[in-house]
N, C-alpha and C positions, 0 to 999 in steps of 0.2 A: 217333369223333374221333381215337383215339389211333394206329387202325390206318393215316387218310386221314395224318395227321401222318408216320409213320413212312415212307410210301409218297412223301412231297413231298421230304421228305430223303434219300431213297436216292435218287428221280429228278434232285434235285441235283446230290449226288455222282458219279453217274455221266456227268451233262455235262462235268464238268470233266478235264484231263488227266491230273493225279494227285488221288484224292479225299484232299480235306480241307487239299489247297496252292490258293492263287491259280493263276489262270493266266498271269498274268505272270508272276511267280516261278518257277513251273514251265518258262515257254518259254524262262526263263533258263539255267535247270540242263542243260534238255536240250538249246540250240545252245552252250553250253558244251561239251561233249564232242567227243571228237575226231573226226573227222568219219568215220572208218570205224565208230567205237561206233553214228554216229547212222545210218550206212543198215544195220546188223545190228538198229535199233529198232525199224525201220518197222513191217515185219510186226503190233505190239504191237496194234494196233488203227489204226482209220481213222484218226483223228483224229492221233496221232502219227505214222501217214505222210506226212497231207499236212502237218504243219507240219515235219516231216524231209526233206522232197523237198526235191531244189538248186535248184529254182527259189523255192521259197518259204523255205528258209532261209537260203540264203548273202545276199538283200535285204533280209529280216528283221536278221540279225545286223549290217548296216552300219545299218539304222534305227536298231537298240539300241546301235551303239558296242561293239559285245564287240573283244576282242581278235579281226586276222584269223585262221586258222587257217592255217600254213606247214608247207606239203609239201614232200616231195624225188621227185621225177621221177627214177628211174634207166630207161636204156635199156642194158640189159646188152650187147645186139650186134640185130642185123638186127631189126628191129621186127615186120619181116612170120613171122620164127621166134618169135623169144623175144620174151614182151608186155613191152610196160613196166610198171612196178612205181610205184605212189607209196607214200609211207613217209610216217609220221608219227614222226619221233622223241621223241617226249616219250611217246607211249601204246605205243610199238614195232610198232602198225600196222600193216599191211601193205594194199592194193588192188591187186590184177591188173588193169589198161587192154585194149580190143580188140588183136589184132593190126593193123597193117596191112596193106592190100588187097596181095595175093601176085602179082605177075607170072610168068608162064614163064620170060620175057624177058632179066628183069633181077634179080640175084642178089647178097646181100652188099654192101647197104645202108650203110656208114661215113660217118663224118665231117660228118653233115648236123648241123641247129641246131634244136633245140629252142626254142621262144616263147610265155611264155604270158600273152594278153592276154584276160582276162574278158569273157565265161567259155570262153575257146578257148583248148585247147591249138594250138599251131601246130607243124608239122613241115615243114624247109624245106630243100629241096635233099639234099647228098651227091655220094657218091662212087660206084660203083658199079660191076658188070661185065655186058658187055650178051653177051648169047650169039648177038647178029648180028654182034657187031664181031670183026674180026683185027689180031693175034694176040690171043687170048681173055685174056692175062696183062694186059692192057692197061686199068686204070681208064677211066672213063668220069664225067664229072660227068653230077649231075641237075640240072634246074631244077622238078622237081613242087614242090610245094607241098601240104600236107593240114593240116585241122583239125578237133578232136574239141573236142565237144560238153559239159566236164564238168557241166555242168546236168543231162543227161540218168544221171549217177552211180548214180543210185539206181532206173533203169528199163538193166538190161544189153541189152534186144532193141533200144532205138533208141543206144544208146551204140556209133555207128558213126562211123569215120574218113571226113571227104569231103575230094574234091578239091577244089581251088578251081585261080584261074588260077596258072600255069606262068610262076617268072622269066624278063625276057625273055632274061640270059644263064647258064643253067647252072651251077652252083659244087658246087663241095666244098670242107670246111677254111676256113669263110670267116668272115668279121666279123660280128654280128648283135645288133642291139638294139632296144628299144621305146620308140619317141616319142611321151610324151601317153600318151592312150587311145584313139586311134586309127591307128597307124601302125607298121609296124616296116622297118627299113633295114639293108640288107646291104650287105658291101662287099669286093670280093678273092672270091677263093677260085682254086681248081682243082680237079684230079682226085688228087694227090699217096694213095697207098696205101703201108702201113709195107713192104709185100715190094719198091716198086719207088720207093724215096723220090725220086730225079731225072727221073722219068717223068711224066708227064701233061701237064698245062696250067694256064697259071696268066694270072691277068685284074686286070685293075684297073679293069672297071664297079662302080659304085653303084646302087643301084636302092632305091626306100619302095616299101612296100605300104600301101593304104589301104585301113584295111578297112570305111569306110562304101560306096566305090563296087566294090570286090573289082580294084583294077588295082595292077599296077606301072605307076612310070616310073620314066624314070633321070635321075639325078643327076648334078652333074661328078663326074668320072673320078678315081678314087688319082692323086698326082704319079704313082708308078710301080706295074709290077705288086706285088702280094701278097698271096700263103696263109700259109695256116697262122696267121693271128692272131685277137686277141682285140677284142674291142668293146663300150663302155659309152655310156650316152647320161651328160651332167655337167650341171651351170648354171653358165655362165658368166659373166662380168662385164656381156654385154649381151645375150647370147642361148644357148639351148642347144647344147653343143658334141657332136659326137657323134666319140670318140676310136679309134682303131685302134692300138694297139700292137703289135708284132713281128714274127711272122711271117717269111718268104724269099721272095724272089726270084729273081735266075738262079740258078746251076749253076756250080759250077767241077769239077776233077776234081785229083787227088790222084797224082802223080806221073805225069800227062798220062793216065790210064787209070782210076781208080776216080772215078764222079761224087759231089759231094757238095756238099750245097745251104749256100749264101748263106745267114745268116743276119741281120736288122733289130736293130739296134739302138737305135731310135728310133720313134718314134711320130710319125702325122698327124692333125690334128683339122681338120672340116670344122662349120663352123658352119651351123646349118640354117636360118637366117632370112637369111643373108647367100647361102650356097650356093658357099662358098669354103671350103677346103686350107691351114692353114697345114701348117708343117712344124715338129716339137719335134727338139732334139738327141737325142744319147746319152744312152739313161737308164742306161747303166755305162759300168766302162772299160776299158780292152781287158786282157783278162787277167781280167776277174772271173767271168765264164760267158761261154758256147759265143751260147746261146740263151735263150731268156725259157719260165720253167716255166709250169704251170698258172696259171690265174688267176682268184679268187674279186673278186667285187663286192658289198657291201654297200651295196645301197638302201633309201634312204630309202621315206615311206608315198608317197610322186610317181614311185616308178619309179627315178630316177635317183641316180646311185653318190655313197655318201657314202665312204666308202672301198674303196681297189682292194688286194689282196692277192695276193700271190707266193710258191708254195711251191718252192723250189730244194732238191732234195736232202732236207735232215731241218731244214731251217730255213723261217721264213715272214716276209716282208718283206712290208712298206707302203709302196707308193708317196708319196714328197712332191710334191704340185703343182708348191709354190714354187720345190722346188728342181731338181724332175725326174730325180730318182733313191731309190733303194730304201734304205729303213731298216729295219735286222731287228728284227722284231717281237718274236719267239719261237723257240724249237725244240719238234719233237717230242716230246713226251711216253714215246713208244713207239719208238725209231729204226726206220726200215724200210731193207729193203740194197737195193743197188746195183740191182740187177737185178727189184726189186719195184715193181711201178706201184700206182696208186692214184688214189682220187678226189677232186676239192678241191672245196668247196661253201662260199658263204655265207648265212646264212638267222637273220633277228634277233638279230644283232649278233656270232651263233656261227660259227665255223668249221669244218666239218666233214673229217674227215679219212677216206677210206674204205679197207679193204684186205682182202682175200679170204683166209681162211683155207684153203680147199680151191682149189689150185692147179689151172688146169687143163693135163692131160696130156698134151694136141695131139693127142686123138682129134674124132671127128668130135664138133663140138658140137650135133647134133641130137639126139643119142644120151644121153637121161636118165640120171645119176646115179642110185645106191640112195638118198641122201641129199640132205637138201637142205642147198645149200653156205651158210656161215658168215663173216659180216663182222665185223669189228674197228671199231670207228667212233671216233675221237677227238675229242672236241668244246674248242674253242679260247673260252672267254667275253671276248669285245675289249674288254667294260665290268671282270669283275674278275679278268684278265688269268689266269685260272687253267685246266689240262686236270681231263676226266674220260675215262673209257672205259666203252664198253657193249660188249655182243654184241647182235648182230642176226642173221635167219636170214629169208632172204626166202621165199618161195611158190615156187619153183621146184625143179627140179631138174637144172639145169644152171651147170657154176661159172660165176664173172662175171670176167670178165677186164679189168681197166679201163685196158689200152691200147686198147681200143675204145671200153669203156663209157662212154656220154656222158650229165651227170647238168644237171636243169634245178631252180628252186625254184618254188615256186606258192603262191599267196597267195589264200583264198577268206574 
């Protein structure tokens, strides 16, 4: 009797995921962790990989209410070279992402928009150089479109980038945001590249993606052309507004011979239920900056911007609705100079500040480092108004240069 007893309690224990916890408690503990701890778990036994897989836990933990878990998307330069990277700051995390699919064709990938609508990454548009077109120095927009599968995280052999359809008109450097839960909307762009800043093309279609039926249509059109700006969906007083700030226009030139672009100083907002443009004045004034710096958005658990943020220089400013210009927030923590780019992020109320300690040298960047390069990360708390600083060191081994590098956030 003593031996059938001993043999009913081990066969217990052994069903359960951790012996001698619940299993609710347990499924607690383990989609608590940060989500690169939990696909380094799998492996542990069956049972905790299939309640670790992203299809079965990223629904499970919205069942349970747990806190989402918020990534940083870095795409250090050409996605089809160098993978992108999601980060988890709070565990120091790191995941390697596929490349994307390599053309002959087409080379040097910038300026496109990252989006990510559960459970899709979306990659959209760019800038690019096509090796059929002349003069070869000559940008090129794209209108591809592709989206990665992060459900499939935790199986790398289907975790592959597909196509979907092609905007109907090609951008780089453009506007881009997500409507709902099923929608995202772009607006502007061109081909503009840093070696040839007056060169390319520059548009003022609108175009949603909808991603129940996989189509674009368009939209009404920008009052006028513009690249280079930034884009947030809002709530409005009677319907969602979807806002465009800054960005350029034409071209003037600099003693009738050097080109040098227009810069906006104002913003347009197109309301999505009405399908109307108004226009906002000057959000500064003349003499205060050139141009509108990076721009971080804090949104809420809907998606949409509860606050808009601006890093100019070594200071960061909060846009006022009411009043339609920038209030400074803060400064840097860490001053960076003149000539040092960086990345601006928002992600749970934080701000993130990013900056490359191994500088790259202007050799070929295919060409691996001995070392793997080193970030600075300054974190900004908008709730108790205070900096920290970390070090980070991504998976790679090529520096990251963030006048390219283009960074998204993700929420699972």
């Amino acid at each position: 009797m003593a031996s059938s007893s001993s043999t009913t309690t081990t066969s217990a224990s052994s069903e359960t995921l951790i012996p001698g916890l619940p299993d609710d408690i347990t499924t607690q503990i383990l989609l608590s962790l940060p989500l690169p701890h939990q696909l380094r778990l799998r492996p542990t036994c069956r049972r905790w990989s299939r309640l670790l897989s992203p299809p079965t836990s990223f629904p499970l933990r919205r069942a349970l209410r747990l806190p989402s878990i918020s990534l940083l998307c870095i795409f250090p330069s050409d996605p089809s070279i160098i993978p992108p990277l999601l980060f988890d700051p709070l565990s120091l995390c790191w995941r390697t992402l596929p490349h994307l699919p390599c053309s002959p064709f087409f080379y040097n990938l910038t300026h496109f928009n990252p989006a990510y609508l559960s459970p899709f990454l979306y990659l959209i548009g760019g800038s690019l150089f096509d090796t059929h077109s002349y003069p070869l120095g000559q940008p090129t927009p794209s209108g591809a479109c592709y989206r990665l599968d992060l459900l499939a995280l935790g199986n790398p052999h289907s975790l592959n980038w597909e196509r979907v359809e092609d905007m109907n008109s090609p951008r780089g450097s453009f506007a881009c945001a997500i409507t709902g839960n099923d929608g995202i909307v772009v607006a502007g762009g061109g081909s503009r590249h840093s070696v040839y800043p007056s060169h390319g093309s520059r548009i003022s279609s609108v175009e949603r993606y909808d991603v129940t039926s996989g189509k674009w249509t368009n939209l009404e059109r920008l009052p006028s052309y513009r690249a280079g700006c930034a884009g947030f969906i809002r709530t409005g007083a009677e319907e969602d507004e979807f806002w465009v700030m800054g960005g350029y226009g034409d071209y003037t030139t600099l003693s009738g011979v050097v080109p040098a672009d227009v810069y906006y100083k104002d913003a347009v907002v197109l309301g999505l239920k009405s399908g109307m443009w108004k226009e906002v004045g000057d959000m500064w004034l003349e003499g205060e900056r050139v141009r509108m710096g990076p721009l971080a958005v804090a949104e809420g658990s809907d998606g949409k911007a509860e606050a808009v943020f601006m890093l100019d220089d070594n200071e960061v400013f909060r846009y006022d609705f009411a009043c339609n210009t920038w209030l400074k927030e803060t400064s840097l923590k860490k001053k960076i100079t003149d000539n040092e780019s960086c990345g601006f992020a928002a992600m749970n109320g934080d701000l993130f500040v990013l900056t490359s300690v191994l500088k790259p040298d202007g050799s070929d960047f295919r060409r691996p480092y001995k070392r793997r390069p080193t970030l600075e990360v300054q974190v900004y708390s908008t709730y108790k108004k205070k900096w920290k600083l970390f070090i980070a060191h991504p998976p790679i081994y090529q520096p990251i240069d963030f006048k390219s590098t283009i960074l998204c956030t993700i929420q699972v």
